[in-house]
N, CA, C and O of each residue as an XYZ file, in Angstrom:
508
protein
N     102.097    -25.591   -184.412
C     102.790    -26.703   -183.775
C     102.653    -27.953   -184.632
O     101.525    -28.235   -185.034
N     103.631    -28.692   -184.937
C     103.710    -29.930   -185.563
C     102.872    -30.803   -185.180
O     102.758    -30.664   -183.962
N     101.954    -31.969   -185.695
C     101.386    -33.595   -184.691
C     102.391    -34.431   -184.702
O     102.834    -35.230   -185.528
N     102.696    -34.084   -183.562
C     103.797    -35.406   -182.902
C     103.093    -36.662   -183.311
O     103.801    -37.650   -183.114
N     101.852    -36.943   -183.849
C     101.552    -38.439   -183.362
C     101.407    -38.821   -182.101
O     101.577    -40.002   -181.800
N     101.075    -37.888   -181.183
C     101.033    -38.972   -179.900
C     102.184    -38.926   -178.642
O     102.160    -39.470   -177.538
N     103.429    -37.846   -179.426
C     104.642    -38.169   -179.013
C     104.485    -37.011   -177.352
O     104.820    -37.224   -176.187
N     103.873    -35.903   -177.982
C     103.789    -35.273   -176.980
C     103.100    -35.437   -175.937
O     103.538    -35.039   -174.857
N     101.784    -36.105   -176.045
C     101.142    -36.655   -175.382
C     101.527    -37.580   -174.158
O     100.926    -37.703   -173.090
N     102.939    -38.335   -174.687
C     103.447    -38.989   -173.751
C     104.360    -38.406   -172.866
O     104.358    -38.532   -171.641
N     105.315    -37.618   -173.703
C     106.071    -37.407   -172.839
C     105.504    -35.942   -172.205
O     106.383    -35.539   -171.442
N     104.568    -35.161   -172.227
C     103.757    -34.396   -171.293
C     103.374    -35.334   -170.394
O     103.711    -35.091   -169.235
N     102.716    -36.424   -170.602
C     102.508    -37.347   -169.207
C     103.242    -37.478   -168.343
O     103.165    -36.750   -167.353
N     104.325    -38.602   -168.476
C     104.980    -39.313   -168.258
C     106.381    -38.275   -167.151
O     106.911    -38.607   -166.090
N     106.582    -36.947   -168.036
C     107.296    -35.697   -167.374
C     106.862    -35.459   -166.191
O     107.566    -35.117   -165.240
N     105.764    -35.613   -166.184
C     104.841    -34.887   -165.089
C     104.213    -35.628   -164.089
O     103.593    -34.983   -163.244
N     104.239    -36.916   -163.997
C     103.810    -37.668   -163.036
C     104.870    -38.095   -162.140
O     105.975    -38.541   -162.448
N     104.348    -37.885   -160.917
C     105.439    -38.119   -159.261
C     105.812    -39.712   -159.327
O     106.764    -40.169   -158.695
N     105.257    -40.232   -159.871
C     105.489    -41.389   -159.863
C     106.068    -42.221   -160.594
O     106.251    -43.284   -160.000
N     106.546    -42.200   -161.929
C     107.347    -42.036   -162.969
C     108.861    -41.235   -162.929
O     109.919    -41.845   -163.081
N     108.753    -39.398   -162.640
C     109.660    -38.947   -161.843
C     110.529    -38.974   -160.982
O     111.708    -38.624   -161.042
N     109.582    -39.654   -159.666
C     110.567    -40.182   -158.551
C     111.567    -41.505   -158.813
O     112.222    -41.949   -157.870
N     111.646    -42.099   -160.127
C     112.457    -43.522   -160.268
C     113.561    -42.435   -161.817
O     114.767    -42.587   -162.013
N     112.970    -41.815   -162.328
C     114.133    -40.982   -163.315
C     113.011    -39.779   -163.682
O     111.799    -39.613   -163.550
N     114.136    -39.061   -164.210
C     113.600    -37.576   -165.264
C     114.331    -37.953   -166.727
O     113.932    -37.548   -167.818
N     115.424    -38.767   -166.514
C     115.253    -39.052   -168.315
C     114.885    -40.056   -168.633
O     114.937    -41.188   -168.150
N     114.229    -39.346   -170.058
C     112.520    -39.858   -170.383
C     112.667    -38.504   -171.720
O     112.639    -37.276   -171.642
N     112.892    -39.844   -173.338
C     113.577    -39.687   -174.428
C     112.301    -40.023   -175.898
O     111.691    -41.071   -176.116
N     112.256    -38.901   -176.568
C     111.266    -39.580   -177.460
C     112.344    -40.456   -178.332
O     112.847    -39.508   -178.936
N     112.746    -41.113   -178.610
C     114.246    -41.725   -179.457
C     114.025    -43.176   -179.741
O     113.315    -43.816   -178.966
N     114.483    -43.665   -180.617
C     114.278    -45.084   -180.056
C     115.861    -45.479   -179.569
O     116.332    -46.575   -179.872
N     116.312    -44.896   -179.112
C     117.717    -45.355   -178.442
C     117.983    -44.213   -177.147
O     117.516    -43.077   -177.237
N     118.548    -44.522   -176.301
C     119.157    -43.437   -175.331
C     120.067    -42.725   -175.955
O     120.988    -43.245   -176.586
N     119.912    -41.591   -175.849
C     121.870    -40.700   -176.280
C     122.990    -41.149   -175.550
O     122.605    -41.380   -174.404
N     123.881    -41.321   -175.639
C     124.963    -42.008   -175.010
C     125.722    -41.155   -174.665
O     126.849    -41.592   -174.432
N     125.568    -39.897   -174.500
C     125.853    -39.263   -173.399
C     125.150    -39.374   -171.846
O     125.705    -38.911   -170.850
N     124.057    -39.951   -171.822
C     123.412    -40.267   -170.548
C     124.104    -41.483   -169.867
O     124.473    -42.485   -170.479
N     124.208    -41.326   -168.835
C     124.699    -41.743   -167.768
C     124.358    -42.853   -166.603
O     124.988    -43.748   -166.039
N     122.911    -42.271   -166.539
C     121.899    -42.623   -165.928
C     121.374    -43.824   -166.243
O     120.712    -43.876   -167.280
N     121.519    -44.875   -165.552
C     121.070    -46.533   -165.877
C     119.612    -46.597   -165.805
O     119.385    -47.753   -166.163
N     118.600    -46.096   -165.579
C     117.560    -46.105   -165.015
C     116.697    -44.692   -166.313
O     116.453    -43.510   -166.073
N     116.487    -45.389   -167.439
C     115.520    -43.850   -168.273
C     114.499    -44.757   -169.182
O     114.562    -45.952   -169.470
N     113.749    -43.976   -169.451
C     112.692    -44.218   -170.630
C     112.596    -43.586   -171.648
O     112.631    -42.356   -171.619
N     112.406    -44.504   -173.157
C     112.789    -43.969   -174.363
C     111.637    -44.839   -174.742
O     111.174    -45.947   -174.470
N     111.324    -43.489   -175.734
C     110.072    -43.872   -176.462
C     109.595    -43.768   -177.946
O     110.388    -42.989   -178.476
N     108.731    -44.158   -178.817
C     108.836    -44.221   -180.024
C     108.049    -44.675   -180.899
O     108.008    -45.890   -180.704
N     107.286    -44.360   -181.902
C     106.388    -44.977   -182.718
C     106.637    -45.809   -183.055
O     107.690    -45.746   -183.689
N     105.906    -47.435   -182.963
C     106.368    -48.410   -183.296
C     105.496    -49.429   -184.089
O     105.602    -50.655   -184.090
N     104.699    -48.725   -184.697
C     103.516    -49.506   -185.907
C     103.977    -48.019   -186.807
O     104.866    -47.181   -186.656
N     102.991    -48.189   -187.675
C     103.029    -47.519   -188.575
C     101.631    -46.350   -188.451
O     101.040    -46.354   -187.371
N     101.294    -45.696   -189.192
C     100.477    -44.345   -188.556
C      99.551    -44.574   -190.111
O      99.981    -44.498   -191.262
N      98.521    -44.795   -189.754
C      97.457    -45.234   -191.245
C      96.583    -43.551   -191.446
O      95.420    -43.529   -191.043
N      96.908    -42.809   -191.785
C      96.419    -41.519   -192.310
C      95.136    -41.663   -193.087
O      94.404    -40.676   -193.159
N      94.807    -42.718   -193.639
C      93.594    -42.878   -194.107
C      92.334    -43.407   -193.471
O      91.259    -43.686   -194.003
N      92.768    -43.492   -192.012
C      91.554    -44.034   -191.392
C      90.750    -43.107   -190.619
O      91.393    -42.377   -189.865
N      89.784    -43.003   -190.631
C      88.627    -41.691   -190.307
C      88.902    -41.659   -188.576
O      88.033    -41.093   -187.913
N      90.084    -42.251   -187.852
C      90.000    -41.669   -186.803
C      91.506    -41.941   -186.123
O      91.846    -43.034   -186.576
N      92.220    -41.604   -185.526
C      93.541    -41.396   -185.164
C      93.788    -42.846   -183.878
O      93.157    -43.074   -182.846
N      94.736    -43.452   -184.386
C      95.363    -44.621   -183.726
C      96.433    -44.902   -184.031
O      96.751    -45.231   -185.174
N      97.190    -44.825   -183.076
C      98.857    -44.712   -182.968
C      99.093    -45.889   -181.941
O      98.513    -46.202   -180.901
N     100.304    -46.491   -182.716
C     100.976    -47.720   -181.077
C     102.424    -47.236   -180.808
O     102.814    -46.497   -181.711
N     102.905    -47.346   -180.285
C     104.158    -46.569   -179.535
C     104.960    -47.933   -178.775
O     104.323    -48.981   -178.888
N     105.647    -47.985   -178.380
C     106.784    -48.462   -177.647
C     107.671    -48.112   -176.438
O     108.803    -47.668   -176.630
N     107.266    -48.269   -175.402
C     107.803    -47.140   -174.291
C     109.201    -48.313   -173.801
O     108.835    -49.295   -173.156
N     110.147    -48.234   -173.992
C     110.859    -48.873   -173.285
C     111.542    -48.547   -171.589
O     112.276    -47.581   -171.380
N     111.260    -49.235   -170.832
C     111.736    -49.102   -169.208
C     113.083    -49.453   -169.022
O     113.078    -50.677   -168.885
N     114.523    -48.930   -168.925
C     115.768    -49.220   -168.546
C     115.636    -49.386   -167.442
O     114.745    -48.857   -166.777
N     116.487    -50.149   -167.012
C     117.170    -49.773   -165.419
C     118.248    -51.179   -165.247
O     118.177    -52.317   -165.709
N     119.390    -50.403   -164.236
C     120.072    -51.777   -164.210
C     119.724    -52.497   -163.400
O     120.604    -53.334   -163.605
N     119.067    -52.980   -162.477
C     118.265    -54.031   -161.979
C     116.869    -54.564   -162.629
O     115.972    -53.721   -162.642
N     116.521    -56.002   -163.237
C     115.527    -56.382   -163.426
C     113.963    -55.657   -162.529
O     113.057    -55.290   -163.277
N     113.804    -55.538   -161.374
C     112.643    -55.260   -160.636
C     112.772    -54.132   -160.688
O     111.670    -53.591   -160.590
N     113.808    -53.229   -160.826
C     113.432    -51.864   -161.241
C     113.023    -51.278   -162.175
O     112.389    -50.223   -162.148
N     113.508    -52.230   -163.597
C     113.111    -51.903   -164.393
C     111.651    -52.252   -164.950
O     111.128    -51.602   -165.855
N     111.150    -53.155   -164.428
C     109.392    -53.757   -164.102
C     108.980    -52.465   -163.610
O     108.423    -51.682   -164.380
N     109.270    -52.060   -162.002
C     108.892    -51.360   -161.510
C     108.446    -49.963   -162.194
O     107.324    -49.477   -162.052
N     109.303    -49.490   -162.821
C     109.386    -48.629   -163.377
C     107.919    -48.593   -165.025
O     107.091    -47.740   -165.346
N     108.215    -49.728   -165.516
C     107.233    -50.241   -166.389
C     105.289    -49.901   -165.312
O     104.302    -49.177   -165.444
N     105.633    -50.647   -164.658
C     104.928    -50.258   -163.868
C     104.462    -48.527   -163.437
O     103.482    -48.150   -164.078
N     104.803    -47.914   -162.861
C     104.611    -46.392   -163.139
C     104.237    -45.884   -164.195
O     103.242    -45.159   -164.189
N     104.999    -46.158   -165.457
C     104.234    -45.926   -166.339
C     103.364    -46.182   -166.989
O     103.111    -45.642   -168.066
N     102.618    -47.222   -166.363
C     100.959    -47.790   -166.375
C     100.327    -47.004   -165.526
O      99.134    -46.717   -165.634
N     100.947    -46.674   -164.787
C      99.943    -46.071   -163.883
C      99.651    -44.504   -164.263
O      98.636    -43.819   -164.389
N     101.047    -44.291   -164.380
C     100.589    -43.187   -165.379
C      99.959    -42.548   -166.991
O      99.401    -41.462   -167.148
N     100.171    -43.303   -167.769
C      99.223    -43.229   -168.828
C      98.008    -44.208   -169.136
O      97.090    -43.842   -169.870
N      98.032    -45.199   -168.675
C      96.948    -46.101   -168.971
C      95.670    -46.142   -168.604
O      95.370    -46.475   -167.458
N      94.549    -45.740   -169.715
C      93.463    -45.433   -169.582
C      92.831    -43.545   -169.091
O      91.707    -43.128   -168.811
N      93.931    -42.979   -169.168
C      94.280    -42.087   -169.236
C      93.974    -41.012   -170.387
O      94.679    -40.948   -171.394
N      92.579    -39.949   -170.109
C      92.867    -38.457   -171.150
C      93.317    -37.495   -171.040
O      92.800    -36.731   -170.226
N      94.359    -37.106   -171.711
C      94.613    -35.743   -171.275
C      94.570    -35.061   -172.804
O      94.645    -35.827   -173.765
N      94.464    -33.806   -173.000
C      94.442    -32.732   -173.737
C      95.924    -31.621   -173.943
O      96.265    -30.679   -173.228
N      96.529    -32.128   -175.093
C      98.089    -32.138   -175.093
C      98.104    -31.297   -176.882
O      97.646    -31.826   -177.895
N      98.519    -30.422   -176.834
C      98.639    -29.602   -178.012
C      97.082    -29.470   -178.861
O      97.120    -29.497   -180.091
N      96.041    -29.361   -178.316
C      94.983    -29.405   -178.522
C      94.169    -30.313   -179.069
O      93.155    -30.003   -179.695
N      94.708    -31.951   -178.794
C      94.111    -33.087   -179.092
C      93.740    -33.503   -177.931
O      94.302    -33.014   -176.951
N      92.495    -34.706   -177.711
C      92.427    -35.037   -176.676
C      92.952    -36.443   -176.651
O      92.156    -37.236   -177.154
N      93.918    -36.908   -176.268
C      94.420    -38.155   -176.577
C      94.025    -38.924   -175.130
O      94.133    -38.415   -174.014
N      93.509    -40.368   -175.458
C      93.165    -41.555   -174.943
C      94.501    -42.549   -174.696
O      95.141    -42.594   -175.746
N      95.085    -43.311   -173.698
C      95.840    -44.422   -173.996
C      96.079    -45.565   -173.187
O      96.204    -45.459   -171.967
N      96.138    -46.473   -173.689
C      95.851    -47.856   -173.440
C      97.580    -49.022   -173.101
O      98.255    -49.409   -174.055
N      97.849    -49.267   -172.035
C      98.891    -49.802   -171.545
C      99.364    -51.596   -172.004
O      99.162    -52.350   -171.052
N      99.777    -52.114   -172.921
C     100.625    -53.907   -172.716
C     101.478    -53.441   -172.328
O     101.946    -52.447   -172.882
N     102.226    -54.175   -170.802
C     103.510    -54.954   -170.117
C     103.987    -55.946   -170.797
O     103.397    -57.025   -170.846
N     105.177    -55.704   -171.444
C     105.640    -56.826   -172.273
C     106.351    -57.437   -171.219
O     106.507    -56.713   -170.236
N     107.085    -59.200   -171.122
C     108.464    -59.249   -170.042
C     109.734    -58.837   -170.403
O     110.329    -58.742   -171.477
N     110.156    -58.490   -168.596
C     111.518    -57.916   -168.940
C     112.675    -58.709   -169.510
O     112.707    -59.923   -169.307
N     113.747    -58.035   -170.296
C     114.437    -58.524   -171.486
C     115.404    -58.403   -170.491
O     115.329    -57.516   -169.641
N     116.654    -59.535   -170.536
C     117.818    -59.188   -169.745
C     118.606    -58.374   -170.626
O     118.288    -57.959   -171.740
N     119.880    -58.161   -169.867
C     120.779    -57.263   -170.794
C     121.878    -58.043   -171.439
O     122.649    -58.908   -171.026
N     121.667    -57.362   -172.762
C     122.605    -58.297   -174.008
C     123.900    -58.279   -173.776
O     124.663    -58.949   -174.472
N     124.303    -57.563   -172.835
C     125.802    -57.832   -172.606
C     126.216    -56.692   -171.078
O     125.444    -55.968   -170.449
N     127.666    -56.919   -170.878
C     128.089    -56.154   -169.418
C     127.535    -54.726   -169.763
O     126.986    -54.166   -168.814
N     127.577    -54.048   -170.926
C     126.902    -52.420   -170.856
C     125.876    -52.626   -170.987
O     125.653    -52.405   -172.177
N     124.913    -52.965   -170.470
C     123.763    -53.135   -171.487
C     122.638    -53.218   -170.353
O     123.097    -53.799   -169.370
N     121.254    -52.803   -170.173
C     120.493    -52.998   -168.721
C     119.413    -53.953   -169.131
O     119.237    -54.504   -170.218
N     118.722    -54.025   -168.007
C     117.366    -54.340   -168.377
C     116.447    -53.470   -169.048
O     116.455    -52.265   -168.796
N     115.596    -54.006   -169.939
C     114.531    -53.352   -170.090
C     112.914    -54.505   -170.151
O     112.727    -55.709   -170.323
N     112.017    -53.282   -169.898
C     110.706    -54.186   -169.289
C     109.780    -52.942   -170.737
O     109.500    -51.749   -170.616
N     109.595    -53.684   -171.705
C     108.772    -52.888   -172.778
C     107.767    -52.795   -173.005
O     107.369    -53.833   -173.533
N     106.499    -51.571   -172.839
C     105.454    -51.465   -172.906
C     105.197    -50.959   -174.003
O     105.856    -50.090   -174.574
N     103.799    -51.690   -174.524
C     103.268    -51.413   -175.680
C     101.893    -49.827   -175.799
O     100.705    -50.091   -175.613
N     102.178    -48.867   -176.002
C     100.885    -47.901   -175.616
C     100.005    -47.830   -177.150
O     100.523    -47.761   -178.265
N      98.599    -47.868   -176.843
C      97.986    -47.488   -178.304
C      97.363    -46.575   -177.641
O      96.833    -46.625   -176.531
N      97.513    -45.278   -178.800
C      96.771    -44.087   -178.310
C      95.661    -43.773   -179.628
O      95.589    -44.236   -180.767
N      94.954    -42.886   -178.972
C      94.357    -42.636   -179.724
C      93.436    -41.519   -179.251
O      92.976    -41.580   -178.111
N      93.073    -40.274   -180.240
C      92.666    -39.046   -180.035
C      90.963    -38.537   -180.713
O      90.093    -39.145   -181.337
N      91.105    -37.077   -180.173
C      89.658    -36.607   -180.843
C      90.172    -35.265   -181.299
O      89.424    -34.487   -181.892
């Protein structure tokens, strides 16, 4: 199996929690939505530092972005996914990955197609 970096880690979480789930199921490692989706309300996610291979222990930062077309949903939603990965170990392709939640504020939308998003910052990090 490939090292996602972290990638699987999240979205094994994030798939799988009722609480995250119950507001959407799409939930994108990408840094953009596919535009075939439909769905105003998803999370797309993505390495968003750089990945230092030379350091004697694994630390990754990521970028989870929260859509939705209402502002408080899309918080809300930001929200869930604190609750679901933050501070959080789980054991995901045989790493044990650690991760750590910033709530950035929500961004309005840049134009009539366009939603909110509420962007969280995750640093993970494994054994």
């Amino acid at each position: 199996m490939a090292d996602t970096l972290g990638g699987d880690f999240i979205y094994s979480t994030l798939s799988t929690d009722a609480g995250v789930t119950d507001i959407t199921t799409d939930i994108y490692n990408a840094r953009m939505v596919p535009e075939t989706v439909s769905n105003l309300t998803t999370i797309n996610f993505y390495l968003s530092g750089a990945y230092d291979a030379s350091l004697e222990y694994f630390y990754a930062v990521w970028s989870i972005d929260c859509r939705s077309d209402l502002g408080y949903n899309s918080l809300g939603l930001a929200v869930a996914v604190r609750d679901a990965i933050n501070r959080v170990t789980s054991t995901v392709g045989g790493y044990a990955y650690h991760g750590v939640i910033e709530i950035g504020g929500t961004i309005p939308p840049a134009d009539a197609a366009d939603v909110y998003n509420t962007p969280v910052s995750l640093t993970v990090r494994r054994r």
